[in-house]
N, C-alpha and C positions, 0 to 999 in steps of 0.2 A: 472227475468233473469239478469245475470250479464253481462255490455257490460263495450267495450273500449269506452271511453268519448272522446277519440282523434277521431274513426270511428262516435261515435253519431253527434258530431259538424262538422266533413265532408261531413256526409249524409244531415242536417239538411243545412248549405252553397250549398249544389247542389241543395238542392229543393227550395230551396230563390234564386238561378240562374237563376232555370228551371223555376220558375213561371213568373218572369221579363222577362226573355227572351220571353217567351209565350205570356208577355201580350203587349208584344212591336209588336213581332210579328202581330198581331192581330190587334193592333191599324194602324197600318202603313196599311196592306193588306184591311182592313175596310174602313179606311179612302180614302186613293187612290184611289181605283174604285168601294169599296163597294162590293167585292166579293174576294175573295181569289184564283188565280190562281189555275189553276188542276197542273202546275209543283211544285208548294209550298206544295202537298197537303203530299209530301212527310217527310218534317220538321215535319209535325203537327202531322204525323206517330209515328215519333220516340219521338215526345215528348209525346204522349202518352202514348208510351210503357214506358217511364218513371214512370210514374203514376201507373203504375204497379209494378213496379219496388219499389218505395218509399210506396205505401201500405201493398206490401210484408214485406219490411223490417219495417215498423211500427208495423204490425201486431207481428212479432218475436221479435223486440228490445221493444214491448210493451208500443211506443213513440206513445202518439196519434196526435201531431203535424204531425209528418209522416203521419201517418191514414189520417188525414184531407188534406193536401197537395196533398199526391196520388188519394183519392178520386173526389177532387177539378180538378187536372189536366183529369181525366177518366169524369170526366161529361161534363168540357169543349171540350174534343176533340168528346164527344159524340154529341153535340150541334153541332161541325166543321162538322161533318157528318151530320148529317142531315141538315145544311144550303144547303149543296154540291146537298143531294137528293132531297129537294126542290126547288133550283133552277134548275135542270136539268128536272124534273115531269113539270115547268112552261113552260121551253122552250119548250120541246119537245110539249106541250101542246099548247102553241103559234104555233109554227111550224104548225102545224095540222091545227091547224084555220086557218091560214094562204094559208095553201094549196085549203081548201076547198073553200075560196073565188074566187081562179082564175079557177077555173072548169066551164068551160063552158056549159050549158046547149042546 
């Protein structure tokens, strides 16, 4: 497929954005309290949707740098997920325990 070389190096700068940005993101929320806020959980949203985004269009402009990129960004935010659902299975898990120890018999 024939593409514009001005839109390939456009795409290719947004996804070397998206990834920096991501991995800054991530360092900072990690680092700080070691959990990622639920209002942040919003960013990580759209940079995901990113990742689909840069897949797609690898898959069509037939750039496998894209391809890897998008898929790189969809497995990270896959991981962001389920950090989120495991530590919420822990708490709620805690909690419980929790409760059952002050039951008085």
């Amino acid at each position: 497929m024939i593409s514009d070389p001005v839109l390939l190096k456009a795409m290719l700068i947004a996804a070397k954005i998206t990834i920096i940005f991501q991995a800054a993101l991530l360092f900072y929320f990690f680092g700080k309290d070691g959990k990622i806020p639920f209002s942040s959980r919003n960013i990580f949203f759209v940079i995901g949707n990113s990742g689909c985004l840069f897949l797609a269009g690898g898959i069509i402009l037939e750039n496998l740098f894209l391809i890897k990129i998008g898929i790189f960004i969809l497995v990270v935010h896959a991981l962001i997920d389920a950090h989120f659902i495991i530590n919420k299975y822990l708490r709620i898990k805690s909690f419980k325990e929790k409760g059952k120890g002050d039951v008085k018999k």
